[in-house]
C-alpha positions as CSV (number, residue, x, y, z in Angstrom):
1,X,0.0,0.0,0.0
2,X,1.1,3.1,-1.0
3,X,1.7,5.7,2.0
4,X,1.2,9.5,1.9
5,X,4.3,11.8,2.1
6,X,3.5,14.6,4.5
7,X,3.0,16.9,1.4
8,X,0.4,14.6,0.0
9,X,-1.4,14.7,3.3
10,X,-1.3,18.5,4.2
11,X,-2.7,18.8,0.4
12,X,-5.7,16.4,0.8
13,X,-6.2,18.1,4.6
14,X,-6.4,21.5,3.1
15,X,-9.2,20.2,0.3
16,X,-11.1,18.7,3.2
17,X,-10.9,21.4,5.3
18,X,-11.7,24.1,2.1
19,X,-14.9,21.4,1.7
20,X,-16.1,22.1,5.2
21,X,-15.8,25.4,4.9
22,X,-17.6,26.0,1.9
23,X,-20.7,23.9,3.4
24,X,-20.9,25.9,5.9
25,X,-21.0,29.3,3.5
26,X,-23.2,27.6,1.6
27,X,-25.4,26.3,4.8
28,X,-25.8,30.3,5.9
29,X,-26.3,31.5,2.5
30,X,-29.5,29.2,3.0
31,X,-30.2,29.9,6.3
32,X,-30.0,34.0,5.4
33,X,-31.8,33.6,2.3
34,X,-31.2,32.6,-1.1
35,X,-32.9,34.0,-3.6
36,X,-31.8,37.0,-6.3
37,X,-28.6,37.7,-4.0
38,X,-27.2,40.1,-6.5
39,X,-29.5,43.0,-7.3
40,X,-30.6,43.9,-10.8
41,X,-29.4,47.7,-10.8
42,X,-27.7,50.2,-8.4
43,X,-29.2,49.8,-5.3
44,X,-29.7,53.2,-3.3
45,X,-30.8,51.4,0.0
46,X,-29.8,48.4,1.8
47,X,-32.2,48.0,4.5
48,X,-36.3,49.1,5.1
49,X,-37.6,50.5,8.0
50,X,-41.0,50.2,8.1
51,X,-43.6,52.3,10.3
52,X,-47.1,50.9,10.2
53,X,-50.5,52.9,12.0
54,X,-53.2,50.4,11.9
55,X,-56.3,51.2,12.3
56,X,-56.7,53.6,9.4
57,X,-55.1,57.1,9.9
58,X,-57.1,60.7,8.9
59,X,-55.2,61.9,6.2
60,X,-57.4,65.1,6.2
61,X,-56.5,65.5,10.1
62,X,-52.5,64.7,9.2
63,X,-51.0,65.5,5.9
64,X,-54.0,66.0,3.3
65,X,-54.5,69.8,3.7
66,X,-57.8,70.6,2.3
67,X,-58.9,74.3,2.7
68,X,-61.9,73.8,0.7
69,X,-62.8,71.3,4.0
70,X,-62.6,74.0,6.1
71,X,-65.1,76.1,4.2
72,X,-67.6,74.2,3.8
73,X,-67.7,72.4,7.2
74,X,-71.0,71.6,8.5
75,X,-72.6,71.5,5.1
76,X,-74.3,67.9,4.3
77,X,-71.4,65.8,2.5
78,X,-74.2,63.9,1.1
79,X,-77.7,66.0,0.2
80,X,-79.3,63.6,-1.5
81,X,-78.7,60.6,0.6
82,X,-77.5,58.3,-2.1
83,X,-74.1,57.1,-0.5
84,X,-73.1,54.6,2.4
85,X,-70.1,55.2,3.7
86,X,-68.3,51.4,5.7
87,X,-70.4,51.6,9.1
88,X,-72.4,55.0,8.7
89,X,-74.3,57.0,6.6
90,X,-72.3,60.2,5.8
91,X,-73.0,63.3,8.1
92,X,-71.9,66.6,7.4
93,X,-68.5,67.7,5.9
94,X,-66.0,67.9,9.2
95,X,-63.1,70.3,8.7
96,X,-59.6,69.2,10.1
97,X,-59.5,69.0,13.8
98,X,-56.2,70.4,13.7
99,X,-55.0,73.3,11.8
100,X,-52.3,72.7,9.6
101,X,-49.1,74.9,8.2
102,X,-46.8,74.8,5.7
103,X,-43.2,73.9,6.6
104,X,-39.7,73.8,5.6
105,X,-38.3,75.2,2.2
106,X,-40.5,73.0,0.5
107,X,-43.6,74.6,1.8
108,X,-45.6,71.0,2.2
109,X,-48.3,71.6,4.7
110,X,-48.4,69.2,7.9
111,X,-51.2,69.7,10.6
112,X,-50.0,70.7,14.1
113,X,-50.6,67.4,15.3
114,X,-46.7,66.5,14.1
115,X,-44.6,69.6,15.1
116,X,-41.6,67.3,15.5
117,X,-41.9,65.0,12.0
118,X,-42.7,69.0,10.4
119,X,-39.1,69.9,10.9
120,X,-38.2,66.6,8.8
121,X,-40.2,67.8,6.0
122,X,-37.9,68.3,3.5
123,X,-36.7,64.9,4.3
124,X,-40.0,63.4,3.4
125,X,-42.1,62.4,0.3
126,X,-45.9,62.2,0.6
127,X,-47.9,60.1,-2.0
128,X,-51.5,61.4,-1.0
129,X,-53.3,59.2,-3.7
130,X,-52.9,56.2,-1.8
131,X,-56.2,53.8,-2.0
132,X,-57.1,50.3,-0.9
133,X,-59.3,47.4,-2.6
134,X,-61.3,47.0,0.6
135,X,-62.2,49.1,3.5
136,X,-62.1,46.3,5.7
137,X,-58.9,46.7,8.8
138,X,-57.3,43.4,8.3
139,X,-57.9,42.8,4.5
140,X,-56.6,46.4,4.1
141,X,-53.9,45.3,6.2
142,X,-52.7,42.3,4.2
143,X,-52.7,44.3,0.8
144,X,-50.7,46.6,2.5
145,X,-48.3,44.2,3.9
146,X,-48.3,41.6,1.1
147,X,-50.0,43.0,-1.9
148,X,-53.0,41.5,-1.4
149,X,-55.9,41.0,0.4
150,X,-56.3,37.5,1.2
151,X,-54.1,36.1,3.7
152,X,-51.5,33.8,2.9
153,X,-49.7,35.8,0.9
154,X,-45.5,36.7,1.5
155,X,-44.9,40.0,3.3
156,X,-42.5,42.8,1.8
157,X,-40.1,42.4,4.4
158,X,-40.2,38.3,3.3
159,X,-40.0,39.3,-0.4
160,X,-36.8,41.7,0.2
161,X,-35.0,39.0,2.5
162,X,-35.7,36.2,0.0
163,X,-34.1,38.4,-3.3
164,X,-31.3,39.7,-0.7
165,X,-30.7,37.4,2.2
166,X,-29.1,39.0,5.5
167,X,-25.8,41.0,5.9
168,X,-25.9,39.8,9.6
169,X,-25.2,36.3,10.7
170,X,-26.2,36.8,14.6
171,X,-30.0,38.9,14.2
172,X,-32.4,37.3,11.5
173,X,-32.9,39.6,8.1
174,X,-36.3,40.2,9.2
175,X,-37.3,41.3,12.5
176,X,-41.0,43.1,13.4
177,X,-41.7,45.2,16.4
178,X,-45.2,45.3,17.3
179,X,-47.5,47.4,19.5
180,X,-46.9,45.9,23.5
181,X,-50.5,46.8,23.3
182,X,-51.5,44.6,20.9
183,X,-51.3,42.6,17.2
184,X,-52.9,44.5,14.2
185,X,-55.6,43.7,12.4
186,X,-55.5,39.8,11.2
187,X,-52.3,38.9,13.4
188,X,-48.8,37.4,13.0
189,X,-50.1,37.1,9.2
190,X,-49.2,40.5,8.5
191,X,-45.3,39.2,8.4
192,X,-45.9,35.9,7.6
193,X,-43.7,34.2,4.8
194,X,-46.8,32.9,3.0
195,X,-45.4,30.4,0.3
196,X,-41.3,31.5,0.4
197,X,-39.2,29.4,2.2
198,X,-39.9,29.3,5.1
199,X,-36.4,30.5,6.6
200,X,-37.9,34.4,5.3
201,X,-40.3,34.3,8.0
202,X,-40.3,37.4,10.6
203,X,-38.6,37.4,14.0
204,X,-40.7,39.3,16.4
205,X,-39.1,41.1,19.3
206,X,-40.5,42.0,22.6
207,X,-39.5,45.9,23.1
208,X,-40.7,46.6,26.2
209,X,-37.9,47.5,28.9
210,X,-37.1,44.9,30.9
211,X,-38.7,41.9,28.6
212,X,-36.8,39.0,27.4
213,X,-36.2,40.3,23.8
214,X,-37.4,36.8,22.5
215,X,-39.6,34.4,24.1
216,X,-37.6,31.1,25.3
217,X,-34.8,32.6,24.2
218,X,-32.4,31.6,26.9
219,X,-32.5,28.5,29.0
220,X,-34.2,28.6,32.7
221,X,-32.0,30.3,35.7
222,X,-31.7,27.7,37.5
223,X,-29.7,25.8,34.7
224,X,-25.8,24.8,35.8
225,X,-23.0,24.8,34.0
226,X,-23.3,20.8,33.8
227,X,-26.7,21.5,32.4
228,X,-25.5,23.8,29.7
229,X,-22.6,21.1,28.9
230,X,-24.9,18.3,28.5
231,X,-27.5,20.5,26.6
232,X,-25.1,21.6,24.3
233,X,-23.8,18.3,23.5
234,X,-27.9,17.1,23.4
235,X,-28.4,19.9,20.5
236,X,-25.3,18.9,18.7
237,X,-26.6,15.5,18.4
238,X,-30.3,17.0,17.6
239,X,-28.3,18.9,14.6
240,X,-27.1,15.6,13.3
241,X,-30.3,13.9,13.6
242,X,-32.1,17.3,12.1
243,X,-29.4,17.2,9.2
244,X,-30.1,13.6,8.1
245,X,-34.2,13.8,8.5
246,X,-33.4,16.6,5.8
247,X,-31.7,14.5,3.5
248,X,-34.4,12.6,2.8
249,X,-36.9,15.4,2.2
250,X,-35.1,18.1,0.4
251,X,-38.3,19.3,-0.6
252,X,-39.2,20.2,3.0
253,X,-38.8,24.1,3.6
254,X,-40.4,24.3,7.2
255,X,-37.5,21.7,8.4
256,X,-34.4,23.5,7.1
257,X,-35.7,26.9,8.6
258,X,-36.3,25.1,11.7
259,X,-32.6,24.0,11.5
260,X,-31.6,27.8,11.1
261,X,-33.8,28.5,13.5
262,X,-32.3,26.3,16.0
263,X,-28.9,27.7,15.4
264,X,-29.4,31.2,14.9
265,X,-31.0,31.5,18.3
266,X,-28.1,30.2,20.0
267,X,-26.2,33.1,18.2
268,X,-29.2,35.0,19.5
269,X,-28.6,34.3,23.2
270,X,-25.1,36.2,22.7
271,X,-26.6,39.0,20.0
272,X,-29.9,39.7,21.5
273,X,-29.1,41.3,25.3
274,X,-26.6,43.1,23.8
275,X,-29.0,44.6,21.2
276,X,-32.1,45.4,24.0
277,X,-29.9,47.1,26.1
278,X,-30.1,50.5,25.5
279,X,-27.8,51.8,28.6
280,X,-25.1,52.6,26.2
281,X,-27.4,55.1,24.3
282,X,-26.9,58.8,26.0
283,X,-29.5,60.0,28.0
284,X,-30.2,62.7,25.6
285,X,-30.7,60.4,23.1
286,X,-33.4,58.7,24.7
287,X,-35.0,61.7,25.8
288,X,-35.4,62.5,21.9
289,X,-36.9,59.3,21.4
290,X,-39.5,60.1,24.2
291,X,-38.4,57.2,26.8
292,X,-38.8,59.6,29.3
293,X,-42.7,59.8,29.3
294,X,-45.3,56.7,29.7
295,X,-47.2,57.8,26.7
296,X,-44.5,58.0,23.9
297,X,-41.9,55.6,25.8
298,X,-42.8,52.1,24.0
299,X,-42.6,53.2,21.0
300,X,-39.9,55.9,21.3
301,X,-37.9,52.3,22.5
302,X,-39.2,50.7,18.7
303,X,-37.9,53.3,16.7
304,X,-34.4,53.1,18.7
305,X,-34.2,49.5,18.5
306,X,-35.0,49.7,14.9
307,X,-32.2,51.7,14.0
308,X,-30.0,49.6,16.0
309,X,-31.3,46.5,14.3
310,X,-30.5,48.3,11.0
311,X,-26.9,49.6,12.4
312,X,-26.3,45.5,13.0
313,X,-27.2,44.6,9.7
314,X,-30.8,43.7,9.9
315,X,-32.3,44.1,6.3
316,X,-36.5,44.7,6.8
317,X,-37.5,46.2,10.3
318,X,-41.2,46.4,10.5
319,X,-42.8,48.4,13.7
320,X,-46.4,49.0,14.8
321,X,-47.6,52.0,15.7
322,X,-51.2,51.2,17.3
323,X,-52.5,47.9,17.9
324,X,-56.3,46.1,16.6
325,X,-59.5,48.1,18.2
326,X,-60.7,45.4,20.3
327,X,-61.7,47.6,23.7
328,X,-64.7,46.9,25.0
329,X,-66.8,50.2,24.3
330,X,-63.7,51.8,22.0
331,X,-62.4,53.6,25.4
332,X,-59.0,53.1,24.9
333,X,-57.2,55.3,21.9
334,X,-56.8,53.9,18.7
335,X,-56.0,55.4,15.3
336,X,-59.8,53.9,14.0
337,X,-61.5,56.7,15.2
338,X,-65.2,56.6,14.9
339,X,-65.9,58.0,17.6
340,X,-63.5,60.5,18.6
341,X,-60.9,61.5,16.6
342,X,-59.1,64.1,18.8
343,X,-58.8,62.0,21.6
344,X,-57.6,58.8,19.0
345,X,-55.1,60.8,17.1
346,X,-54.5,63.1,19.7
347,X,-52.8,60.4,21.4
348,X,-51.2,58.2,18.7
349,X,-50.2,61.1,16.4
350,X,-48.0,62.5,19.4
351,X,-46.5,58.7,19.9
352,X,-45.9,58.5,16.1
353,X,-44.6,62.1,16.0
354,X,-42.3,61.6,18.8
355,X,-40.7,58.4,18.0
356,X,-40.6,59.1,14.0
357,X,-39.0,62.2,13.8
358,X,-36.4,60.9,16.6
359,X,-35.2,57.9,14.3
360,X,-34.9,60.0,11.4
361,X,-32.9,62.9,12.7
362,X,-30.8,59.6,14.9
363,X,-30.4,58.4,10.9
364,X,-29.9,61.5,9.4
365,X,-27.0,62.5,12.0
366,X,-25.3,59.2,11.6
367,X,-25.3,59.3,8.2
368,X,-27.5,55.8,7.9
369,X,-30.5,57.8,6.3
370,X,-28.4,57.9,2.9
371,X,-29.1,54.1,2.6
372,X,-32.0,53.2,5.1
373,X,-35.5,53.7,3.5
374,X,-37.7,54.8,6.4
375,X,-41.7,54.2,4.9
376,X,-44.7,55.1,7.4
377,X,-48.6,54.2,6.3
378,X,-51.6,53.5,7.5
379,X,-54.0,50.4,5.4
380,X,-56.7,53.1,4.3
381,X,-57.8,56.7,5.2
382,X,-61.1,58.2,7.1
383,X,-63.9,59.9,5.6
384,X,-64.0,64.0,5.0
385,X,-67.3,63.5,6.9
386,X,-68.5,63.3,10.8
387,X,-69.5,60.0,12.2
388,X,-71.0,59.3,15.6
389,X,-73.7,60.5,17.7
390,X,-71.5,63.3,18.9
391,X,-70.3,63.9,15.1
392,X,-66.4,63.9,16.6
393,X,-65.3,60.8,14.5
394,X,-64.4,59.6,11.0
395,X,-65.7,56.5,9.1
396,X,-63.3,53.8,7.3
397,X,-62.3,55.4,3.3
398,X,-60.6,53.2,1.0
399,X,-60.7,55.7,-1.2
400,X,-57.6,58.1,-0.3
401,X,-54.8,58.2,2.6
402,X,-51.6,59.3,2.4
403,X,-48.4,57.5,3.3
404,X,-44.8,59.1,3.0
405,X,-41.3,57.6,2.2
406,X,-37.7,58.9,3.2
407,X,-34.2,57.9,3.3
408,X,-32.5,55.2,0.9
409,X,-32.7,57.2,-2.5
410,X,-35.6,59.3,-1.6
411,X,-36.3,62.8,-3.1
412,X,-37.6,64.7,-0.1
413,X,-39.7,67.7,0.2
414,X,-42.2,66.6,-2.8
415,X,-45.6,65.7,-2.8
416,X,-47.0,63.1,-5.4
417,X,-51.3,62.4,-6.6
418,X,-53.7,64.6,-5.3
419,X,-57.4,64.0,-3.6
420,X,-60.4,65.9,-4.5
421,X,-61.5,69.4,-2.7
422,X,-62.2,67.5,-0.2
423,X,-59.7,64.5,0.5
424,X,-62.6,62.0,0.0
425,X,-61.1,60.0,-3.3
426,X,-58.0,60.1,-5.2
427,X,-58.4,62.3,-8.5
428,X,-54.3,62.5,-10.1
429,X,-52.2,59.5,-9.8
430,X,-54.2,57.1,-8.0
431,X,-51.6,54.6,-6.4
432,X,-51.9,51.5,-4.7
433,X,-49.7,49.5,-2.6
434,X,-48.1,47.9,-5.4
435,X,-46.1,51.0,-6.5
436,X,-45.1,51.5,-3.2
437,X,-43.3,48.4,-3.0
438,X,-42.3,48.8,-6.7
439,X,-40.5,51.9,-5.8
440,X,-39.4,50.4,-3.1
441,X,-37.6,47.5,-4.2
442,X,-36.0,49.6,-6.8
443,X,-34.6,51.6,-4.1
444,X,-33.3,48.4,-2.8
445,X,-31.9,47.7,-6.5
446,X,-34.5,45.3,-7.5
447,X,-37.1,45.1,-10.1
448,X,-40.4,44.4,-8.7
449,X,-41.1,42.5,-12.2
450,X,-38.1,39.8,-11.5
451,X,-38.6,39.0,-7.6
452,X,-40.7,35.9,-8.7
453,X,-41.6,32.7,-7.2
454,X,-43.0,29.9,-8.4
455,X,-46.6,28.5,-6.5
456,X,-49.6,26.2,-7.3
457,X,-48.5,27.2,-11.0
458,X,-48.3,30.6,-11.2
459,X,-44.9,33.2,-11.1
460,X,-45.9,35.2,-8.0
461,X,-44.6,38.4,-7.1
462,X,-45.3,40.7,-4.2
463,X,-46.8,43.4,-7.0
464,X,-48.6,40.4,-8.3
465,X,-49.3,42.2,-12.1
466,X,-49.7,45.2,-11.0
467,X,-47.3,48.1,-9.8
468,X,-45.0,51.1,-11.3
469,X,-41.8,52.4,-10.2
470,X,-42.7,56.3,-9.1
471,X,-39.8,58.4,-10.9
472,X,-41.1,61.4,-9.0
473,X,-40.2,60.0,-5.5
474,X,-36.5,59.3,-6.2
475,X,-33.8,61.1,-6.2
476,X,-32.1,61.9,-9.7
């Protein structure tokens, strides 16, 4: 038998050893998400933070100024009694219950219930023809979210990690915050990976102060170092047992993400205290981000942990601003205001105001805002008309809300579609979710019209046929 020299030997070692390694680049290039990888143009932004009110936010109370509104308030909005609005029958025209202003060198009016997001306006870019398909909260919410309003469907932040994958290896490419209050309309559906691999399902994180960042995350306290020994050698020989269960059914998404799953929260245990702790943030800093007060604290806390999700690499943050309207007798605020929109906005336009405009002058000073697309919208708008018995609230309108985009490629200070006199339907450019996320992903460097994936024989996309980049939106 012939016998190796010990140059022969070191020269098959190395090959082994270059084998191993490039199953293991290969094994997190799965785990992070294959897909398109390498984008189809320049990209302008590498990661989405994304801002969600649901519940359906006033866009004549917010950004939709509409001085023909304030004119003819208290006029019938319906003489002849022909329409039917979602819940109600449409009562007279209602003015803003704010005034509103015109800001920045721009000159886009804001009301004054966001003094602190007005001093970003030239930072922002308001579509105001946004409609929906259905005036219904958690349809609405999954068109929003996935593109359509079924649920079942891949989210955006799903679709973005599938065609990029992750730049971190210790926080998952998609991570959503939502409202400690509270899940929005329809649920954990609203960042569900629908029919991607599985692996491109949402992480959700725990915000509150003093909460373990992830459920189950770490092991109980009362678990010794012989424990942790034997544990680890238990999950090493669960990985091997994991890894040849695969073999055998390949086709089997749901058990390779479990895999990842398994291993990426052991990174997790090391990468998520670390994250959640906010002592090494200045106390000034968290004062901008409202932590100091009970009302704007929890979400002030989102916005910060977003941007330090993004800081780590994280590609899609999603964060909730508001939770589903399930209090008994409506008592507790809630952007779908029926029956009283000053107290409803009132409240949540002050937490949105607060914690917004902190993460995007945190961005803008760190530089991040070049290449972080920051995107805040509602899943419809409320009716130019009074509702309730008091006439202080809004009904549900699919017909126009406005949502606005900044960061990542965006040309601030411009306004795109218009609404009629009155802010009831969209009359210029009427735009639905799917050019947001068209415009989106192009930010990101990809077109909406090759992100594809094959299901139940069809080439899906998250702008399903639909959707237009907007040219007016982006910088040139």
């Amino acid at each position: 038998m012939d016998l190796f020299n010990r140059r022969q030997m070191l020269q098959s070692a190395c090959g082994g050893f270059g084998w191993l390694a490039m199953q293991t680049m290969l094994r997190q290039q799965t785990a992070q998400g294959a897909g398109v990888q390498t984008t189809d143009h320049p990209a302008r932004a590498k990661a989405v933070i994304q801002i969600f009110c649901p519940g359906g936010m006033s866009q004549v109370d917010t950004f939709d100024y509409k001085p023909e509104l304030e004119k003819r308030s208290g006029k019938p909005f319906d003489p002849d009694g022909k329409l039917q609005f979602f819940a109600s029958k449409p009562g007279n025209i209602q003015g803003s219950f704010w005034p509103f202003q015109q800001h920045g060198e721009s000159g886009r009016w804001i009301s004054d219930l966001f003094p602190q997001l007005a001093k970003h306006v030239d930072d922002l870019a308001f579509i105001y023809s946004m409609q929906s398909k259905t005036a219904l909260h958690g349809p609405a919410c999954f068109m929003m979210n996935t593109g359509f309003t079924l649920p079942g469907f891949p989210s955006m932040g799903s679709w973005v990690t599938y065609g990029l994958g992750s730049e971190s290896e210790d926080l998952p490419a998609f991570v959503v915050l939502p409202d400690p209050k509270g899940l929005p309309p329809g649920g954990i559906i609203n960042w569900g990976a629908g029919f991607l691999p599985a692996v491109h399902q949402a992480t959700t994180l725990d915000s509150r102060a003093g909460h373990q960042p992830i459920n189950d995350l770490f092991p109980p306290q009362n678990f010794d170092a012989v424990n942790r020994d034997s544990d680890q050698a238990g999950l090493d020989f669960l990985r091997s047992l994991n890894q040849q269960h695969l073999s055998d059914r390949q086709a089997n998404t749901d058990l390779e993400a479990r895999m990842s799953a398994y291993e990426l929260a052991a990174r997790l245990q090391l990468s998520a205290p670390e994250l959640s702790d906010l002592s090494s943030e200045s106390a000034a800093t968290q004062q901008m981000y409202g932590m100091h007060d009970e009302t704007t604290t929890d979400f002030g806390r989102q916005c910060l942990l977003a941007r330090r999700l993004v800081e780590r690499g994280v590609r899609f943050v999603q964060l909730y601003c508001g939770a589903e309207n399930t209090t008994a007798k409506k008592t507790r605020p809630n952007w779908d205001s029926h029956e009283d929109v000053v107290r409803d906005h009132g409240h949540w336009g002050r937490v949105l105001d607060t914690g917004a405009a902190a993460l995007l002058a945190d961005l803008k000073r760190s530089g991040m805002l070049d290449d972080t697309l920051v995107i805040c919208t509602t899943e419809f708008g409320r009716q130019p008309a009074a509702q309730g018995a008091q006439a202080t609230g809004r009904d549900h309108n699919a017909g126009a809300f406005t949502a606005w985009m900044a960061g990542g490629g965006i040309q601030g200070g411009v306004g795109y579609g218009t609404t009629d006199e009155l802010g009831f339907k969209a009359i210029e450019h009427p735009t639905y979710c799917y050019d947001l996320h068209a415009t989106a992903l192009h930010l990101l460097g990809i077109d909406h019209t090759k992100l594809t994936f094959y299901h139940n024989g069809i080439e899906r996309r998250l702008t399903d046929v639909h959707g237009h980049v907007i040219p007016e939106l982006i910088k040139s």
